[in-house]
N, C-alpha and C positions, 0 to 999 in steps of 0.2 A: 504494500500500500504506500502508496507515493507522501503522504501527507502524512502516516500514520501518527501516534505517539510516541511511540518509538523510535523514531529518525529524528523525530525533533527533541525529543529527550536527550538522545546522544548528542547532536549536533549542538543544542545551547549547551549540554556540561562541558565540551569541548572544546568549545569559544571561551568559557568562563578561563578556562585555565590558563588561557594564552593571555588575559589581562595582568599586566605589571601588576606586580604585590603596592609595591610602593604609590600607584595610580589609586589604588583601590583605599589604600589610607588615606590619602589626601582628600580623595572623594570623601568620605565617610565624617572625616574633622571639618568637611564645610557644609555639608547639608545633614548630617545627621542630627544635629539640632533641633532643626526649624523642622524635620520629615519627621520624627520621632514624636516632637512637640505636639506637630498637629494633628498629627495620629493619634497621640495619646487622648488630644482633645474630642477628636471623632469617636473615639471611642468612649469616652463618655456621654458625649453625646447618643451615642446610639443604645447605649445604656440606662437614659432617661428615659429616650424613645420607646425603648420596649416596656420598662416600665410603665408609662405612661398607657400603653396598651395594655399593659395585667391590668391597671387600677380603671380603664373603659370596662374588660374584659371581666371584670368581678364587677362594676357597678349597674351592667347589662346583666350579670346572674340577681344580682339584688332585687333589679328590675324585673324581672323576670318570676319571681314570686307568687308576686297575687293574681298571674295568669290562669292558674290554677282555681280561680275563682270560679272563672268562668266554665268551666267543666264537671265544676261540682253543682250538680242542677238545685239540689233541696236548698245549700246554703245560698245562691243566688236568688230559690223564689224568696227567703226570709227578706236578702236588699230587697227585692222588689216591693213584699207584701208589707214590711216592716216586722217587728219583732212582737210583737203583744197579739197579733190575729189569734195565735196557736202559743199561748206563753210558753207552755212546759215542754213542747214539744220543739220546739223556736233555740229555745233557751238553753236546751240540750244540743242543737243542733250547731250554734255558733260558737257554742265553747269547743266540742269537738272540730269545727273546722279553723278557729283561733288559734288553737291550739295544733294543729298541723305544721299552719305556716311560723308557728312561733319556732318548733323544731324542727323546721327544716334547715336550719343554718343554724351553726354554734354562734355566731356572731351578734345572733340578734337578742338585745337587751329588753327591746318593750316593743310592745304593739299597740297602737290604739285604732277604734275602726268607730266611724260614725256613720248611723243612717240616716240618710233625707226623711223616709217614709218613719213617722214619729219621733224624731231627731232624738233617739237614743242612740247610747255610746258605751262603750267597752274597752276596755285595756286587756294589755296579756303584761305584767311583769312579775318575774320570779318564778315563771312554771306557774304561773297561778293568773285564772280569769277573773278581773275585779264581776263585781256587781251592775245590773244596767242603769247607767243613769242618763240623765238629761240635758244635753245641749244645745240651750236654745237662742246661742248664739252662737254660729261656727267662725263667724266674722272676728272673733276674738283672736283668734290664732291662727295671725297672719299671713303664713302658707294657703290654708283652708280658704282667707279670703282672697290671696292673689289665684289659685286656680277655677275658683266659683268665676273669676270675669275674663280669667285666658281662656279654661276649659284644656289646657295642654294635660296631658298624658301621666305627668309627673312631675316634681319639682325637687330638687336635692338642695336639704339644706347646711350650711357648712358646719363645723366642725362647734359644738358647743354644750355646754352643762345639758345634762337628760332634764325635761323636762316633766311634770308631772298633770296629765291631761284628764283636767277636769275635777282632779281631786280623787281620783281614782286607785292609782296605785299605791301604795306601799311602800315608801321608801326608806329604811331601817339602814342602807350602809355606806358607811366614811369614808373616803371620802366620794363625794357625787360624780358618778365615772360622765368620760366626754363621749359624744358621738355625733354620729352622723345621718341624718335623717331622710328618709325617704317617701317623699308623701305622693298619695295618688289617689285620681279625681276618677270616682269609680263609676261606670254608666254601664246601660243594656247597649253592646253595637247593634241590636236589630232596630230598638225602638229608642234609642237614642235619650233613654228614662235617666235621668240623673238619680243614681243610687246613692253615693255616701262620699267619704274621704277614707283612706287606710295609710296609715303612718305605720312605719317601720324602723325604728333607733336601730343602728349600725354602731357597734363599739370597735375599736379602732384596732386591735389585734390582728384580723386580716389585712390595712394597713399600711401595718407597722411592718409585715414581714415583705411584703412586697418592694419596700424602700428601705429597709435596715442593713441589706446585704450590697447596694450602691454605693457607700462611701468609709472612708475609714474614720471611724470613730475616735474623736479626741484632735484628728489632723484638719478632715474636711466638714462640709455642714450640708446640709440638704435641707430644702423649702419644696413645700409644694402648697402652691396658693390658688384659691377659688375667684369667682364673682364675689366683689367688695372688699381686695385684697386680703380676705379670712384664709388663715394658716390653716388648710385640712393638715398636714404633717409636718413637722421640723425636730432636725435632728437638736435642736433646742426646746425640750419638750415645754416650757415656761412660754415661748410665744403658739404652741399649738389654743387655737380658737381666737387667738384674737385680730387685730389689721397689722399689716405688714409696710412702715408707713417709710422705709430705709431709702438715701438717695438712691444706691445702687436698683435698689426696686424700681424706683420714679423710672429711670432708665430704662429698664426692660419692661415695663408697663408701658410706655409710652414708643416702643421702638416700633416701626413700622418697614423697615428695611429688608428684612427677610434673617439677618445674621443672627447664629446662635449661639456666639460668645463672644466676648472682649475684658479687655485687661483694666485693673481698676487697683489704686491704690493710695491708703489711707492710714489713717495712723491705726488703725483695726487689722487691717488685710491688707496682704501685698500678695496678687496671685490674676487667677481669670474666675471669671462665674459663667460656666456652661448652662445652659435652659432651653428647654423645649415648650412648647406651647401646645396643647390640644382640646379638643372642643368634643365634650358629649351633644345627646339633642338640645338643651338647654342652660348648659353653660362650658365657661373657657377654664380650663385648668393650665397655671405654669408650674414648670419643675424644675427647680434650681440648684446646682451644683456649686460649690467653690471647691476651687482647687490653688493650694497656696505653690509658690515659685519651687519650694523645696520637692513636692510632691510631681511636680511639671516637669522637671531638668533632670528626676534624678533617673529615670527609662535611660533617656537619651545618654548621658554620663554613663551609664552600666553597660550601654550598649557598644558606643564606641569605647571601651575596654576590652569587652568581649570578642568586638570584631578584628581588632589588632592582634590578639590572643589566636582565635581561630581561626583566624585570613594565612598564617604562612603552616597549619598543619594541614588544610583542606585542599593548599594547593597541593601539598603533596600525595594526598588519599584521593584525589577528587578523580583523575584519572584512571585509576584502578578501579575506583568504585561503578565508572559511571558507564561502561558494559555489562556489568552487574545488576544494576540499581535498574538498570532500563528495562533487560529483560525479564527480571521478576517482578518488574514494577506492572509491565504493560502484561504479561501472560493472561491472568486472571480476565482484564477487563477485554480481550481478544475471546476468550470463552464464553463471558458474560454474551458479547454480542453475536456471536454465533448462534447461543441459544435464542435470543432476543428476536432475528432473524426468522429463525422455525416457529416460533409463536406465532410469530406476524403471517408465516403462510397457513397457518390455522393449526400447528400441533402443539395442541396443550399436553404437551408428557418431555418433561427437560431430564435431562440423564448429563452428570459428567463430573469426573476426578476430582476431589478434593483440593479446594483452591486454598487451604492451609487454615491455621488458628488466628488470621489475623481480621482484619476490619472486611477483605474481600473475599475471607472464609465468610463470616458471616454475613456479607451479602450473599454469597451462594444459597447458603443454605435459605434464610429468606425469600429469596429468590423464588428457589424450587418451593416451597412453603406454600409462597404467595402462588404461585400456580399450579399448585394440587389444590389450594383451597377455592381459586376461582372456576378450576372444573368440577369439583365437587359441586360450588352453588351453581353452575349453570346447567348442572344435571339434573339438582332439586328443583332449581324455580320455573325449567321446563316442564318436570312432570307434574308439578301443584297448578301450573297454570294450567295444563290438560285437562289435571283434574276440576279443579274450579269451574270451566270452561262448561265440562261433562254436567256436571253439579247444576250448572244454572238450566241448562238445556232441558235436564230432565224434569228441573222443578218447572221451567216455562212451560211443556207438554204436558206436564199431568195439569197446567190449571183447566178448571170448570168454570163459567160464569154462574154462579148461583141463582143471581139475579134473573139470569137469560132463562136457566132451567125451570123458576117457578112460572115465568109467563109462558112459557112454551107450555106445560103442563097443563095450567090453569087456562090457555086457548085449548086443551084438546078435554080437557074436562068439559068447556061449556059446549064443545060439538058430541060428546058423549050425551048431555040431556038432553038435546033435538033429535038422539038416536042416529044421526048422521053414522051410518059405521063403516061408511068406505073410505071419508075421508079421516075419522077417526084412526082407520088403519093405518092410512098414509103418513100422517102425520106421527105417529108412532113409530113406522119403519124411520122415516127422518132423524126422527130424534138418536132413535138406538144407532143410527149410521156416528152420528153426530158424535154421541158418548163411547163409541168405538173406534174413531180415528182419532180423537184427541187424548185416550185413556193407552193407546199404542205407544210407549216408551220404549221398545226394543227397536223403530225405525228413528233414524236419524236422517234421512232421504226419502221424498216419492217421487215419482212422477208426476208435470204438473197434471196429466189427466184426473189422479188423484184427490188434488189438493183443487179442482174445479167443479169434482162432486161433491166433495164436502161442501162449497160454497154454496153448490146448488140444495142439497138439504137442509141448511140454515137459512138460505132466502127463503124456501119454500114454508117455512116453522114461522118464519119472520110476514110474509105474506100473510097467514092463516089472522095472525096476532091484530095485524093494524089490516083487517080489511082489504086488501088489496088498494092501500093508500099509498102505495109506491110503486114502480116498474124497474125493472132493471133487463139491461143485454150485454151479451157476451160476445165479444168476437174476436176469435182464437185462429190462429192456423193452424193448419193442419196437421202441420209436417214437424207441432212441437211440442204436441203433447204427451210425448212418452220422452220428455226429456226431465232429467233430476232436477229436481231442488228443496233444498230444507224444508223441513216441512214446518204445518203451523205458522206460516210467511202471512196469505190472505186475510182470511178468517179474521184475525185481530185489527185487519186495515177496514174490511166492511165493518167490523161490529163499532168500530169510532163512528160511522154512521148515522147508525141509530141512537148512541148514545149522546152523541153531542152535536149531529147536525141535523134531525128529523123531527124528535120529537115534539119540537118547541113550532116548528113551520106548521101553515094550514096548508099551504098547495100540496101537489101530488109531489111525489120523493121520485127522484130519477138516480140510479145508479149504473154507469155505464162502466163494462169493467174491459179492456183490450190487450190482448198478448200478440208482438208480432215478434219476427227473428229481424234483426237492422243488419246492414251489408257488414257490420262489423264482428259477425256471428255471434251476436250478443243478445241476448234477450229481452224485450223491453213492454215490462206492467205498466199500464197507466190504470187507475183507479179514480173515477171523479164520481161527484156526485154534486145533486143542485142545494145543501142543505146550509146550515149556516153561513158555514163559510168561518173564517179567522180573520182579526184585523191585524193591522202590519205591526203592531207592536205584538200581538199574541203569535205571530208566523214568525218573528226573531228569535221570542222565546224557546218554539217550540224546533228550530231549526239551532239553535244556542244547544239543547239537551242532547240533540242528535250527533254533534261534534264532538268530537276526542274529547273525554275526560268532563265533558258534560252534565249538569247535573237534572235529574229527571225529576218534573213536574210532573201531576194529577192527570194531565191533558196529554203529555206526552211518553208517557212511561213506556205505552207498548207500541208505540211509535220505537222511541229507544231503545226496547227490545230486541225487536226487530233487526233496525241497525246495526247493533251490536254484533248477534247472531250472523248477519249475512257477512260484518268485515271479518267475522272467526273463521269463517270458514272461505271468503274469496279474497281478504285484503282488501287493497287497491281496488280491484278490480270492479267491486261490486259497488254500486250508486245506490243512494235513497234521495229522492229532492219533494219537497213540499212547495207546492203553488197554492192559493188562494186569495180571492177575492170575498168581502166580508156579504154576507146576505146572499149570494151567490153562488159560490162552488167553491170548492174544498176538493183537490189534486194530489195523489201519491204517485210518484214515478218510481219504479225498481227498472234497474239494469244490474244482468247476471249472465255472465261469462255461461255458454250454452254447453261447455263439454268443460272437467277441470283434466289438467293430468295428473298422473298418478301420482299420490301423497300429498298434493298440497292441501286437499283438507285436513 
């Protein structure tokens, strides 16, 4: 390989070594400084940065909480209904789900939650649910009334003494710990009901450890500062909770430049203060670092020591080493991608020699891990989705209309007291057709000849029912009715019909139903009729339910049925489209590939 790793691994060790020793000192004594320096500075920085994402990254789990709310149906009917409908049953029921969210985090000190609906309120502090009491003003505490006029989502408040809400809790110990608070403005997303407020004290333990491992204690200092310059952390714990009012602050509060450090010095400090800035949904947090001149110079100073040290013994090893170093450097990742290679052309099965105990033994072996475990699950989610598949089909074909079966019966009863007994007959061969090809679960396939007598025995039972208050015609070719397809397809498109576009109309019912083969050997249903009809916002809907991942309404369920069933078994290939005009007509088009080959159902 022309480019490999390998050639170019050799090829720079081997250029290194032709470099003058003496070049390479010189070089090192005039920019190892200033490259060292600024490195070291990036890398605190980038230290903050991540930082900074744990403490988004835990305040987003924080947040994350009272989501849980909304899952739990009985304690959100209590937000909705309020607390006193059902007291003892209410009463049991918020201390248990109180008491969920209060252990779900070690971190959390108290809880308070208040309802709109009878503006009672609750605490959680100590493992223990106060009593309900009365808040009939939430406007008192402050947060409560900045998000009653935002309506925002949640509000964090900075770092300060636990408060005690409403007179509620219990406070017995010394001294009164700091936190940090998380309040949220609780509503129905359906009906947009404004339910309560829920506060969450955040004690500063998780924090602490998040930022305690950033800086060297006793050397450097670490700030991290909120909206209204409040100290959420400092490695001065004496200004944690209050404002941060320092010039050097003014500075970086006020900088708009982009820069994330500069040098600054006073009879306090002589050094740099590194800071990141980052923003949750509702506020700006900065995170500040100082690093004094001793802690800045002393990398660089160790470094160029070291490199004078190592620079005249590596030129002697580095050539020796570096035919060595290359090829058991690159071996490994030349196997890796061979196997990498054969995956790609579809063989999940990797086989090969032990790549050693080191970092690219164990890629190996993860490696192959990772790809016995991706064939295992695409074994599984193949066969469960079969099954699933199978699962729904059979419960679709066994359904009955209940509905359909009592008026069909109760039209052949009232032709029984007129003594009528031929059509009595008739209509009972009908039926038993009816309850035998929909009760058939061992075909998964008919022909549509099939699936057009069924139709005709349902019109015929449906006829009987409403008087001959409707007509319908059929026209089929010829040459396709002994061709397959899923069964149970029709039947559910006519019976939307009657159910939701006939009954309500005085005119005559027309149903015209047409099968032809189109040059494109494809099959194509059209289904109309003159009855309701849909308006354009209800044909969105119902074309909305029918699309990937869809979700199904009342109107359109066996519509979505339908669809579904025809994309299992044809993909692509197979069309559903709804047309309609409202008062008017009501259109189902099916297109169905007229032959499949073998296994793609």
């Amino acid at each position: 390989m022309k480019n490999s790793i390998r050639r170019k691994l050799i090829t720079l060790l081997l250029i290194a070594t032709i470099i003058p020793f003496g070049l390479s000192i010189i070089a090192s004594y005039f920019y190892t400084k200033n490259t060292v320096t600024k490195e070291f500075v990036n890398t605190n920085y980038d230290l903050l940065k991540r930082s900074g994402n744990d403490l988004l990254s835990y305040f987003n789990e924080i947040y994350g909480i009272p989501l849980s709310i909304y899952s739990n149906r009985p304690f959100l009917s209590v937000l909705e209904n309020g607390a006193t409908a059902y007291i003892e049953q209410n009463s049991a029921e918020i201390q248990r789900s109180l008491l969920g969210l209060y252990f779900s985090r070690r971190e959390i000190e108290q809880l308070h939650l208040y309802l709109t609906k009878g503006k009672d309120d609750y605490t959680v502090y100590n493992a223990k649910v106060s009593s309900r009491g009365k808040l009939y003003n939430f406007n008192k505490i402050p947060p409560y009334r900045n998000l009653s006029f935002s309506r925002d989502s949640y509000y964090i408040q900075p770092t300060h003494l636990i408060q005690n809400y409403n007179n509620l809790s219990d406070f017995r110990i010394e001294p009164v710990k700091q936190v940090v608070s998380f309040h949220y403005f609780l509503n129905n997303v359906t009906s947009d009901q404004w339910l309560g407020f829920l506060s969450i004290d955040i004690e500063l333990s998780r924090i602490n450890e998040i930022f305690d491992r950033i800086y060297k204690k006793g050397e450097e200092h670490l700030f991290v500062v909120g909206d209204g310059n409040v100290v959420l952390y400092s490695s001065e714990k004496k200004l944690i909770g209050k404002k941060l009012e320092t010039k050097w602050y003014k500075k970086i509060s006020s900088d708009r430049s982009g820069e994330t450090s500069f040098e600054w010095k006073d009879k306090d400090f002589r050094g740099v203060y590194v800071y990141d800035k980052i923003r949750s949904n509702h506020q700006q947090w900065t995170i500040i670092k100082s690093i004094p001149y001793k802690n800045l110079y002393h990398n660089s100073n160790q470094l160029l020591k070291i490199t004078v040290t190592l620079g005249a013994i590596s030129v002697l090893l580095v050539i020796i080493l570096t035919i060595i170093v290359s090829f058991r450097f690159t071996r490994p990742i030349r196997i890796l991608i061979r196997d990498m290679q054969r995956i790609e052309k579809g063989e999940l099965a990797v086989s090969f020699d032990t790549l050693g105990n080191d970092e690219f033994g164990q890629l190996g072996k993860h490696f192959t891990s990772m790809v016995d475990t991706l064939n295992d699950l695409y074994i599984k989610e193949y066969k469960l989705q079969i099954e699933n598949k199978t699962n729904q089909l059979k419960v679709l074909q066994s359904q009955i209309n209940p509905h359909f079966l009592y008026n069909a019966l109760q039209s052949i009863g009232t032709l029984s007291l007129k003594n009528d007994g031929i059509k009595v007959y008739r209509l009972i061969m009908s039926l038993s057709k009816i309850m035998r090809y929909s009760m058939k679960n061992n075909e998964d396939f008919v022909t549509l000849k099939d699936e057009l007598n069924h139709i005709k025995d349902y019109l015929s039972l449906q006829n009987e029912r409403y008087d001959g208050r409707f007509v319908y015609n059929l026209e089929v070719d010829e040459g396709v009715k002994n061709v397959k397809m899923p069964k149970m397809i029709l039947q559910p498109i006519v019976e939307n019909f009657f159910k939701h576009g006939f009954e309500k109309q005085q005119k005559l019912g027309e149903l015209n139903i047409s099968i032809h083969r189109q040059q494109d050997n494809r099959l194509k249903i059209v289904i109309a009729d003159n009855g309701e009809g849909a308006s354009e916002e209800e044909l969105e809907i119902i074309n909305s339910s029918l699309a990937e991942g869809g979700l199904n309404t009342n109107e359109s369920i066996g519509l979505k049925n339908i669809s579904d069933r025809l994309h299992f078994y044809y993909g692509k290939k197979a069309e559903v489209k709804i047309e309609s005009v409202k008062h008017e007509n009501f259109v189902v088009t099916i297109i169905l590939p007229i032959e499949m080959t073998r296994g793609e159902s």
